[in-house]
C-alpha positions as CSV (number, residue, x, y, z in Angstrom):
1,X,79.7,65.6,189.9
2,X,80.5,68.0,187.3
3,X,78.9,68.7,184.1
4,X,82.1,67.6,182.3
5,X,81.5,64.1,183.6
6,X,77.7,63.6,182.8
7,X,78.8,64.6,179.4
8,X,81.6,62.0,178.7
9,X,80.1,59.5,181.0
10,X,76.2,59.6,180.6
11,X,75.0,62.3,178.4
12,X,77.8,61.8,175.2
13,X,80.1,64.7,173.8
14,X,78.4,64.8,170.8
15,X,75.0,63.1,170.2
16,X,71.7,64.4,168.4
17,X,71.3,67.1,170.7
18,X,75.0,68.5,170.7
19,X,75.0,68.3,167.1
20,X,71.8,70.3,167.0
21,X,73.1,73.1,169.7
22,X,76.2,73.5,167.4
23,X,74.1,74.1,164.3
24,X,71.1,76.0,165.8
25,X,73.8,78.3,167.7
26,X,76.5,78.9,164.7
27,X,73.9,79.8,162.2
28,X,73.3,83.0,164.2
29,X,76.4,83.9,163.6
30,X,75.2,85.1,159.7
31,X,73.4,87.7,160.6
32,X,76.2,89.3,162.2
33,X,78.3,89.2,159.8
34,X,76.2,90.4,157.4
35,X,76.2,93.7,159.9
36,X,79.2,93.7,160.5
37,X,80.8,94.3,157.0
38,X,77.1,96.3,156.0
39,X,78.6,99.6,155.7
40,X,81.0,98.0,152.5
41,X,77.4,98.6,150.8
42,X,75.6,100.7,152.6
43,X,78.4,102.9,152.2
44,X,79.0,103.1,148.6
45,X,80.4,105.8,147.3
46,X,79.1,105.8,143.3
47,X,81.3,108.3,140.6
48,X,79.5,112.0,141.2
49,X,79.6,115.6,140.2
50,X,78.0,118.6,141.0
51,X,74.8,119.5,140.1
52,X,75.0,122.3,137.6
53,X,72.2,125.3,138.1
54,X,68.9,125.6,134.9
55,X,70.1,122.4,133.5
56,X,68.2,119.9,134.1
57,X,70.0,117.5,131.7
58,X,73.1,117.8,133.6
59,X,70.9,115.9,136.5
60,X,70.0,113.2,134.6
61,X,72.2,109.9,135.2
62,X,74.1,108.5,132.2
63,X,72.3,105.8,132.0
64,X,68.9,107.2,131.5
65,X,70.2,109.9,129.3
66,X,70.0,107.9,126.1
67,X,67.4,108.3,123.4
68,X,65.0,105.0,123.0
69,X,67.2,102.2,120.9
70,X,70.6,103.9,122.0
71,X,72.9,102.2,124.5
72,X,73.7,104.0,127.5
73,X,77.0,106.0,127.6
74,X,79.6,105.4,130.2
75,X,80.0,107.7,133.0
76,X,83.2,108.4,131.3
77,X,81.8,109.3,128.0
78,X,78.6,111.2,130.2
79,X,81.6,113.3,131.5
80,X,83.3,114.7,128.3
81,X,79.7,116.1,127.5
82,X,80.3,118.4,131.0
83,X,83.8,119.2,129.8
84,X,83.0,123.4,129.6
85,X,81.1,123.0,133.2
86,X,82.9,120.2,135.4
87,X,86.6,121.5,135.8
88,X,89.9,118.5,135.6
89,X,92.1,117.8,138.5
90,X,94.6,115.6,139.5
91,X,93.5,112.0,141.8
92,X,94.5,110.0,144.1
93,X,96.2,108.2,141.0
94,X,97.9,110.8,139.5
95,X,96.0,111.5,136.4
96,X,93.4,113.9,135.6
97,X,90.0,113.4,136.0
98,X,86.8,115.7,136.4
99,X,86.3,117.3,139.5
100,X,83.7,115.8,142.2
101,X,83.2,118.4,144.0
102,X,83.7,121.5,142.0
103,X,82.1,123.7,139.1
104,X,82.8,126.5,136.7
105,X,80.7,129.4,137.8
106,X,78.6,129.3,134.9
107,X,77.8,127.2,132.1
108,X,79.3,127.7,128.5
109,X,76.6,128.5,126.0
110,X,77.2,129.8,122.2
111,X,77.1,133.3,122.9
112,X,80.0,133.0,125.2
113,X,83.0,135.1,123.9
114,X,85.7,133.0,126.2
115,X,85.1,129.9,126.5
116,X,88.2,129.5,128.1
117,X,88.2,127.2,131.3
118,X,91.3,129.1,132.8
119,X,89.7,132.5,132.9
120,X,86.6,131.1,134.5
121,X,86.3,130.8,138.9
122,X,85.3,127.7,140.2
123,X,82.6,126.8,142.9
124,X,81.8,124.4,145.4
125,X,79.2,122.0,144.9
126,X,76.4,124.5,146.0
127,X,73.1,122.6,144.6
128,X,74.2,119.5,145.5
129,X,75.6,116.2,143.5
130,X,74.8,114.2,140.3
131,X,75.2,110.4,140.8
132,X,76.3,107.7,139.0
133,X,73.2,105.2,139.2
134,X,75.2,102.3,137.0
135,X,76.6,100.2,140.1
136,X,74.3,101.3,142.9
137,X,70.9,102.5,142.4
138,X,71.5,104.6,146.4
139,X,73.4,104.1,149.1
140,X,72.9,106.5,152.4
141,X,76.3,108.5,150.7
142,X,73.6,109.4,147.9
143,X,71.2,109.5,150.4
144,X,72.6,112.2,152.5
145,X,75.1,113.6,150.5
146,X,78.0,111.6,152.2
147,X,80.8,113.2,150.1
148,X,83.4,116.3,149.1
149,X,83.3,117.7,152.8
150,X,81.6,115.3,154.1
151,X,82.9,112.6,153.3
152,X,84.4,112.1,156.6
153,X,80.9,111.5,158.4
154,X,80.5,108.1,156.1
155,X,83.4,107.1,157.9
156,X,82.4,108.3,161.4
157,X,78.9,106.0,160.7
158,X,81.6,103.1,160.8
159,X,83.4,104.0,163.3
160,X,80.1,104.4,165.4
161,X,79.3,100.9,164.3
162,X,82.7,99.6,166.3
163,X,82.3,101.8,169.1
164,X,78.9,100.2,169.4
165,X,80.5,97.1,169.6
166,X,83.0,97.9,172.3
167,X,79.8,98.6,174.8
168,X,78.3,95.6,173.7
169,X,81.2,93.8,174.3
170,X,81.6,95.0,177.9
171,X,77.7,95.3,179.2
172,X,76.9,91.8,176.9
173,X,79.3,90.1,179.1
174,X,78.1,91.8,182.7
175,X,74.3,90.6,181.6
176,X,75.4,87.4,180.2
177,X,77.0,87.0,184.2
178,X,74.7,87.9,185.8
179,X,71.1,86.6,184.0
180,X,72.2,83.5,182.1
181,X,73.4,83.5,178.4
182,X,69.7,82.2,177.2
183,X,67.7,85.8,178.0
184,X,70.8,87.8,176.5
185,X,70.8,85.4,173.2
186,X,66.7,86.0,172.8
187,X,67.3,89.8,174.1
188,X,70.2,90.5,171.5
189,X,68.0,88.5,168.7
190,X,64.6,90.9,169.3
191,X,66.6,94.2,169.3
192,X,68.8,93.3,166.3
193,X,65.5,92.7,164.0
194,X,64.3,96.1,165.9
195,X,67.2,98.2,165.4
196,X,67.8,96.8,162.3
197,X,65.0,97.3,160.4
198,X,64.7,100.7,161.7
199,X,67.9,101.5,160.4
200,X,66.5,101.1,156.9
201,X,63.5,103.7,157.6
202,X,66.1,106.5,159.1
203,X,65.4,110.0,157.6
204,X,68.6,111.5,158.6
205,X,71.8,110.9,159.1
206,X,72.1,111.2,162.7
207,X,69.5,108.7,163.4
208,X,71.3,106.5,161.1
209,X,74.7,106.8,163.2
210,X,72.8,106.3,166.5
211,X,70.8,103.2,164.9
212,X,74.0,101.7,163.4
213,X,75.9,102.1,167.0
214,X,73.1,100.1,168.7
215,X,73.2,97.1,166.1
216,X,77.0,97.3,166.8
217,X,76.3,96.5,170.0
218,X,73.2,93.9,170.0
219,X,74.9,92.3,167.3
220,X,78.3,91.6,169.4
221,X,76.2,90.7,172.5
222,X,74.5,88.0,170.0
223,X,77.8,86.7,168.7
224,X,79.4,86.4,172.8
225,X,76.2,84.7,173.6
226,X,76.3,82.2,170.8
227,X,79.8,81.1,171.2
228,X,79.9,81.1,175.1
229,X,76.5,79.2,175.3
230,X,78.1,76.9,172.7
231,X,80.9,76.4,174.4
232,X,79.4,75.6,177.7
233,X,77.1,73.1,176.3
234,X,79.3,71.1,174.6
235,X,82.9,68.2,175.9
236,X,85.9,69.7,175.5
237,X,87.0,67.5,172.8
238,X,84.3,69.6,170.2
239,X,84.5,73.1,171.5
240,X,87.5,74.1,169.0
241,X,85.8,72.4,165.9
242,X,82.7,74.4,167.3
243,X,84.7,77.9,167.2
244,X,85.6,77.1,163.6
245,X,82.1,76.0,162.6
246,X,81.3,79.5,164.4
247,X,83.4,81.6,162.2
248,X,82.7,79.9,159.0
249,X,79.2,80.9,159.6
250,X,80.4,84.4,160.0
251,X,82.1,84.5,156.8
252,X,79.1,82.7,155.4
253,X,77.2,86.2,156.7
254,X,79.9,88.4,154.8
255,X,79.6,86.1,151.2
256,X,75.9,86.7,151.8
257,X,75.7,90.6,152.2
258,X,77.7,90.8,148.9
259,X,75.2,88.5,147.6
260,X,72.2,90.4,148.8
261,X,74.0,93.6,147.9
262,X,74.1,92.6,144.2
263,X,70.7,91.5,144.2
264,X,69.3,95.0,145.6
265,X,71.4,97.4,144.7
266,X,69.6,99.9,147.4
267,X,70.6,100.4,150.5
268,X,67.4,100.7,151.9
269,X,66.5,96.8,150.4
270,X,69.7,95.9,151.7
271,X,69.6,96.9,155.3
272,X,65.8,95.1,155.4
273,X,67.4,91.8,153.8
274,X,70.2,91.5,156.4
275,X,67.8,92.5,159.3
276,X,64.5,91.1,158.3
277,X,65.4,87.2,157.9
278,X,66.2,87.2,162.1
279,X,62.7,87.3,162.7
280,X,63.2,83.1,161.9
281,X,65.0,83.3,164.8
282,X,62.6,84.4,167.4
283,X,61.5,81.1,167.4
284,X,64.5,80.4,169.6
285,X,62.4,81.3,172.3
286,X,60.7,77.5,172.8
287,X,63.8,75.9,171.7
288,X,67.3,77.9,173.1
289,X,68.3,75.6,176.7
290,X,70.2,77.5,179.2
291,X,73.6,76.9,179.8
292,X,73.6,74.2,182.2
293,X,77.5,74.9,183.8
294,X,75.8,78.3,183.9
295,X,73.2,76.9,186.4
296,X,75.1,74.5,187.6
297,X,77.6,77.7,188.9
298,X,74.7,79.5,190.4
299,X,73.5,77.3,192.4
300,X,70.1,76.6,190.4
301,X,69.9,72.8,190.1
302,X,67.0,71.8,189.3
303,X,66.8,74.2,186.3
304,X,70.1,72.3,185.3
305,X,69.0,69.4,185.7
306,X,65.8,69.4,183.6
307,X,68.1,70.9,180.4
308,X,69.9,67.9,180.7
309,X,67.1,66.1,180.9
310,X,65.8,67.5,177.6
311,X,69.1,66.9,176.6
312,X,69.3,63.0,177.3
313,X,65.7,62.3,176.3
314,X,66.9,64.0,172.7
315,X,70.4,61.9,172.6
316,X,68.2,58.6,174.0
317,X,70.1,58.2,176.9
318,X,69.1,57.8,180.6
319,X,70.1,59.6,183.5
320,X,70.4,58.1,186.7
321,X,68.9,59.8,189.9
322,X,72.1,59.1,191.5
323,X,74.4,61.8,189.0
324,X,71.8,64.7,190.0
325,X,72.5,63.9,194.0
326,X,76.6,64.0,193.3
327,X,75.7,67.1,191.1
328,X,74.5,68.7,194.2
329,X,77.1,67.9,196.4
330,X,79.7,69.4,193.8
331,X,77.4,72.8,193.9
332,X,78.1,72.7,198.0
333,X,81.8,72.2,197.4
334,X,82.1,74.9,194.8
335,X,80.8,77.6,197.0
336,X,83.2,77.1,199.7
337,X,86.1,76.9,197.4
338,X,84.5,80.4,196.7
339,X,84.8,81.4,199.6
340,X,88.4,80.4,200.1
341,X,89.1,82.5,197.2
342,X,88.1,85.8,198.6
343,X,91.0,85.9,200.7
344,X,93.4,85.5,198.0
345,X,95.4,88.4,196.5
346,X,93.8,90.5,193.8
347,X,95.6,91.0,190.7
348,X,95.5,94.4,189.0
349,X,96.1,95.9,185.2
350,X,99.5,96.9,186.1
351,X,100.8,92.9,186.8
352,X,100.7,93.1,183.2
353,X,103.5,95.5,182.9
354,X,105.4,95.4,186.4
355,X,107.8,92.8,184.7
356,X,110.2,92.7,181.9
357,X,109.2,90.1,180.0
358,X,105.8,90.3,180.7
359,X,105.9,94.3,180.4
360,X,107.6,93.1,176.3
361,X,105.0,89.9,175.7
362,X,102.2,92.9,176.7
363,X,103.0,95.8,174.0
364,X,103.9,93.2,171.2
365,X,100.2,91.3,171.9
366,X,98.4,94.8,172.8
367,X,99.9,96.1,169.3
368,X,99.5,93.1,167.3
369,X,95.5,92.9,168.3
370,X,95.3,96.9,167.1
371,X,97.2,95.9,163.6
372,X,95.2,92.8,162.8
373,X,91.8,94.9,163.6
374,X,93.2,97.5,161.8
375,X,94.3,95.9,159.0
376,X,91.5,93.5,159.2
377,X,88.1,95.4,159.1
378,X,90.4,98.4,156.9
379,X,91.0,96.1,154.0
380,X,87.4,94.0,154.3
381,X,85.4,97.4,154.3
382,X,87.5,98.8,151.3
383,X,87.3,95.3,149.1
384,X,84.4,96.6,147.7
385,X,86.4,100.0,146.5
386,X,89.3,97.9,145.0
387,X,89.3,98.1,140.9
388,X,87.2,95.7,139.2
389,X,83.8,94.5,140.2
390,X,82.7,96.0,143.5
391,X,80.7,92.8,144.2
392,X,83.0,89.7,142.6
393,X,85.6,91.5,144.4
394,X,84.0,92.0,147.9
395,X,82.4,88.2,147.6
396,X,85.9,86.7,146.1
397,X,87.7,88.3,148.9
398,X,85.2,86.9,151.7
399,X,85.8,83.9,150.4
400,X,90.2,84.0,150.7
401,X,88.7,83.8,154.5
402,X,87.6,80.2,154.7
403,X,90.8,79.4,153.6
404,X,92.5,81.5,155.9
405,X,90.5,80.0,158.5
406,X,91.5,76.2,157.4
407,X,95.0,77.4,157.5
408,X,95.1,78.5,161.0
409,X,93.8,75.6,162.0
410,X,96.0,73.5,160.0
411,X,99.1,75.0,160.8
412,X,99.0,76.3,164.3
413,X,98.7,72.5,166.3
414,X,101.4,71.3,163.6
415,X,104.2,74.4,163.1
416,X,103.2,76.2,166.3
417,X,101.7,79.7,167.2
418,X,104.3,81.8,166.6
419,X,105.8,80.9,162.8
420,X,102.3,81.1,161.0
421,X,101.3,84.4,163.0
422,X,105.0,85.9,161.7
423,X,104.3,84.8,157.9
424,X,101.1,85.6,157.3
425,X,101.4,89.2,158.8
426,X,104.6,89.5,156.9
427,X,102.6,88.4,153.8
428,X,100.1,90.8,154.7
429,X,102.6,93.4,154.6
430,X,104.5,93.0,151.5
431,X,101.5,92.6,149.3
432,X,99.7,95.4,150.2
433,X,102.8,97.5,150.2
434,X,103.6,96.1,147.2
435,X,100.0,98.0,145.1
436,X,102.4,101.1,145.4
437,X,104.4,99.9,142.6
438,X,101.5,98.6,140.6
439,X,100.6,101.2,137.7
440,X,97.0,101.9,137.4
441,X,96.6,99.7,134.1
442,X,97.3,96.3,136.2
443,X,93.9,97.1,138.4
444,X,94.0,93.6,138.5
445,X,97.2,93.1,140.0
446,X,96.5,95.6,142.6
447,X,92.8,93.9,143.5
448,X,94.8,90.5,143.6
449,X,97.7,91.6,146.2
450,X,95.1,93.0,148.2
451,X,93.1,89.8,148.8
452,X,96.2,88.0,149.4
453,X,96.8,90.7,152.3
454,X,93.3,90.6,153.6
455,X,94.1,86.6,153.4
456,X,97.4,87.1,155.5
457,X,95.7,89.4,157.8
458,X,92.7,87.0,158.8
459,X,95.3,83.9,159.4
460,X,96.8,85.8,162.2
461,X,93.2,87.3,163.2
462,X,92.5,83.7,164.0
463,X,95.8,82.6,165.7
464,X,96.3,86.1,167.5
465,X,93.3,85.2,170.5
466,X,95.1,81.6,171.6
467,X,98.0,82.7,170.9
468,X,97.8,85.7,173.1
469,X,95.6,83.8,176.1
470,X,98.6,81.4,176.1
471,X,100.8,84.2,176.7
472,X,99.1,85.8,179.7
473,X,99.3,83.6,182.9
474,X,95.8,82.0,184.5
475,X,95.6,85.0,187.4
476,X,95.7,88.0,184.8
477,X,94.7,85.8,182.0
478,X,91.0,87.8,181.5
479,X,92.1,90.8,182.8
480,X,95.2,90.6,179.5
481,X,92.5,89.6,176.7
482,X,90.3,92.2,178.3
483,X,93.3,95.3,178.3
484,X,94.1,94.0,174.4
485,X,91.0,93.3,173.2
486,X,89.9,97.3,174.4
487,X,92.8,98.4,172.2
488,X,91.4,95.9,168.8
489,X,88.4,98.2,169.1
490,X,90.4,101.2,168.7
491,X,91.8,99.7,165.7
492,X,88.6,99.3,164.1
493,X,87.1,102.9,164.9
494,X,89.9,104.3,163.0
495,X,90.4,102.0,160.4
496,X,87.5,104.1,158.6
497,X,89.5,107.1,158.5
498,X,92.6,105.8,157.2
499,X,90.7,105.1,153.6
500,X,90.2,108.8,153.8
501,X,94.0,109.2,153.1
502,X,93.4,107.1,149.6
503,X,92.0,110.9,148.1
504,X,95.9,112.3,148.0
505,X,97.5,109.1,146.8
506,X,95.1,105.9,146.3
507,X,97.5,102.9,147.5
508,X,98.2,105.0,150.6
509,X,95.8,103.2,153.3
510,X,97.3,99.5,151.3
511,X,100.3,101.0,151.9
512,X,99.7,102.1,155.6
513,X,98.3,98.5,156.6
514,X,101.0,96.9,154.8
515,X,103.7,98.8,157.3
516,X,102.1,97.9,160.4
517,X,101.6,94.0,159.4
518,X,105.0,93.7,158.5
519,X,106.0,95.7,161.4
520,X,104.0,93.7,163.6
521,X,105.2,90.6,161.9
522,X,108.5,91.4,162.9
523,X,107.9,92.0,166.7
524,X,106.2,89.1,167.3
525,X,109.7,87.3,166.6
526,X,110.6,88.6,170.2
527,X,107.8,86.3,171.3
528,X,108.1,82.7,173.1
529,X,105.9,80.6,171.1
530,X,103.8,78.2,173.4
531,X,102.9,75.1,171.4
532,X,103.3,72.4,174.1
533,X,104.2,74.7,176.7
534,X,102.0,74.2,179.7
535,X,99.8,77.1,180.6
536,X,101.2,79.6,182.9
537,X,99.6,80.1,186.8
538,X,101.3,82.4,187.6
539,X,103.3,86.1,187.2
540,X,106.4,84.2,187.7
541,X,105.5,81.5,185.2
542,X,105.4,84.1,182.6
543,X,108.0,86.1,183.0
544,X,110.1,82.9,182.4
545,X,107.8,82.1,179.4
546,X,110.1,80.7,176.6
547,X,113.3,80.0,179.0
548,X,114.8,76.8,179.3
549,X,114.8,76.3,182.6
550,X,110.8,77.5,182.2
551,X,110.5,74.4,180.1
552,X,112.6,72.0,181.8
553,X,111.1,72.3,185.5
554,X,108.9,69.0,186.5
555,X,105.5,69.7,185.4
556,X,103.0,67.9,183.9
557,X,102.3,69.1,180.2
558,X,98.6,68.8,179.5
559,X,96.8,67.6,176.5
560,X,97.2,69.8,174.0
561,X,93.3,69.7,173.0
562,X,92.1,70.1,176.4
563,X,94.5,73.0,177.4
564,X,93.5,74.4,174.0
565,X,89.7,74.2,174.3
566,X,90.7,75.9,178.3
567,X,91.8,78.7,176.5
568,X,89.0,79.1,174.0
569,X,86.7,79.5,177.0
570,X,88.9,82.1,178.7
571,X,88.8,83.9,176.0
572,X,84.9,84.0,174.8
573,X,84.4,84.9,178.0
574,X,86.1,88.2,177.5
């Protein structure tokens, strides 16, 4: 008997103890969204100048330089005051501004006989830089000096973050296999409080990096681990309201780290609020269950069988003796259908593209997944660097993802894959194209269009992995999610650079992400959309994907929850 069965027929889809599993298990997923999106704060790049040589009121931050009973002055106002020692150049915007990373050579005093800034040389920032303390009190850019020609390495710290996660990803997976989803889940949960809070004690940047590359990669492994154990414990009827409940939860992280960030103001009480609140979770340990189709696969029974013990005695059912025998019998049979699959042919990476359509269906997903990354973590990490408010714009634009997460729901089981993916990524593109024509006076125009494309973005970030398992057939179906899901990654290690190109001309990255959605938007046209189509086997299946005669032949067309929630489990796996 298989575990499907005891759960419709004995144990219930969804009593006490599911119920519990799917809150216990999607609240972990706050934490890692919190990491995830960190480096928005972390990150922070306040206004800055250099520091000028024997004037020690030139160090002091604009809004401590006010006599007792004054207000502050601005950063602005601070700045005319440097107007002899801070030369003018031209931004990203167009319009001049004082330099951040140059000086006059010397200061102007009253003895001075040309005052002139034109007949003066300019240096680099050679003592270092003067901070604007207003909106963050530090962030590791004050801390280490992240800017001028440096700023690059605040962007390789990212980029570390996402290549953490790509190991992760693949070694998560391999343990996950091979030791059971329980010891991963309590393994990822210790070494994310460890690494965590050590990345808030780091002395240099280079231990930062490394630190931030192994939270990358205990914090995937913790998300993989929550939604496959969810998924395995719960009827296929709930596993798709579970991947939603999942992902709110996520978001739920990101609205908190803007909260937290607000609150602190330092990265280094940041970091410790994101990392230090897991330790609730260690108590996991006498409460996580093991997978029980995890058991159940490897042949350990009577480990299986007293989880779903612990789970009937919580739902207050009984079990009878007679489900664990035809459990047993079903373990026998499994193994030698195992063993009948060894002789069967073995697929490779290059089934993927031997084919015409198939060769098409693969560069149109492979792309799409390295857009929507792209695009995706590109305009989340630079919310927080739109005009306005750093943190009502960063916590407002979080929040345009719980909506964009209802409508993907909404809309893919009623209009199909394929039209929602197409209009959201074309919305996506034309609004943040569109902050190119937006003069700097309408900043909040130009935050506005860039929520809406961070909106567009995430509707097809949540359509793209169905969508795309649908298109691969059953015998490459991993191996296609695995390929695309490589090339996601890449997106989001250079998604951090591309806000580099925002110093020459400030919509530019907007502009950039705005091409490839819509560009992306309009390939997936040339893709068969797969609402009600039944799941293709096999290579030949999907090169006839979206043909007539494809969907004419005599088959029988499953549910469209259950090959849904099929799906969703192919592709947590990967």
């Amino acid at each position: 008997m298989e575990y499907d069965t005891i759960l419709s027929d004995y144990l219930g889809e969804f009593g006490r103890f599911q119920k519990l599993t799917v809150f216990g298990l999607a609240i972990l997923a706050t934490p890692v969204g919190m990491h995830v999106m960190a480096m928005a704060f972390l990150g922070a790049v306040p206004e800055h100048h250099c520091q000028l040589p024997g004037d020690a009121a030139a160090a002091t931050p604009p809004h401590l330089a006010a006599l007792p009973g004054d207000l502050a002055p601005t950063w602005l106002e601070y700045m005319h005051t440097l107007n002899h020692s801070i030369p003018l150049e031209l931004d990203g915007n167009g319009e001049w501004t004082h330099s951040k990373c140059e000086r006059y050579s010397h200061n102007i005093t009253a003895g001075d006989l040309d005052p002139l800034p034109h007949n003066r040389s300019k240096l680099q920032c050679t003592e270092g830089w003067v901070y604007d303390k207003t909106i963050y009190s530090s962030s590791v850019v004050t801390e280490f000096d992240l800017v001028c020609d440096r700023a690059w390495l605040r962007e390789l710290a990212q980029a570390m973050y996402m290549l953490g996660v790509s190991f992760g990803a693949m070694f998560s997976g391999a343990l996950s296999d091979r030791f059971g989803r329980r010891p991963v889940l309590l393994g990822c949960l210790v070494l994310l409080l460890i690494f965590g809070v050590s990345t808030a004690f780091a002395t240099h940047y280079v231990i930062f990096v490394i630190l931030r590359f192994f939270v990358g990669a205990v914090a995937v492994g913790l998300y993989y681990a929550v939604f496959v154990l969810g998924m395995e414990v719960l009827g296929q009827s709930k596993r798709t309201m579970y991947g939603m409940v999942v992902t709110l939860f996520l978001v739920a992280g990101y609205i908190g780290l803007g909260v937290f960030a607000y609150l602190t103001r330092d990265w280094v009480k940041l970091q410790l609020a994101i990392s230090v609140p897991v330790t609730v979770f260690l108590t996991y340990y006498w409460f996580a269950l093991e997978s029980p189709r995890w058991l159940l696969a490897n042949g350990r029974t009577e480990e299986a069988r007293e989880v779903i013990d612990r789970a009937a005695k919580i739902n207050g059912v009984e079990i009878p003796e007679k489900v664990y025998e035809l459990m047993n019998d079903n373990v026998h049979i499994n193994r030698d259908d195992c063993s009948y699959e060894k002789v069967q042919r073995v697929y490779n990476v290059l089934d993927l593209v031997r084919t015409p359509n198939m060769r098409k269906n693969t560069f149109i997903v492979a792309f799409s997944w390295f857009v929507c990354t792209a695009a995706y973590y590109g305009l989340s990490l630079g919310s927080a660097e739109l005009p306005g408010d750093p943190y009502l714009n960063y916590i407002l634009s979080s929040c345009t993802e719980i909506i964009a997460i209802l409508v993907a729901w909404a809309t893919m089981d009623r209009w199909g894959r394929k039209p929602p993916t197409i209009a959201s990524l074309i919305l996506a593109g034309l609004s943040c194209g569109a902050t190119a024509g937006v003069p700097k006076e309408l900043w909040m125009v130009s935050t506005g269009l860039a929520m809406v494309g961070r909106f567009g973005v995430s509707v097809a970030f949540d359509i793209l992995p169905l969508y795309s398992a649908e298109i691969f057939p059953t015998v490459v179906r991993n191996m296609g999610i695995g390929a695309v899901s490589m090339l996601a990654r890449a997106g989001g290690i250079l998604a951090p650079f591309v806000t580099l190109l925002g110093k020459s001309w400030a919509p530019l990255p907007l502009v950039i992400f705005g091409i490839m959605c819509f560009l992306d938007g309009v390939a997936i046209l040339a893709m068969p959309e797969t609402l009600g189509v039944p799941l293709p086997d096999t290579l030949e299946e999907a090169e006839n994907l979206g043909s007539t005669l494809a969907q004419t032949v005599d088959k029988v067309v499953p549910d469209p929850a259950e090959e849904k929630t099929e799906v969703l489990d192919i592709v947590t796996s990967v």
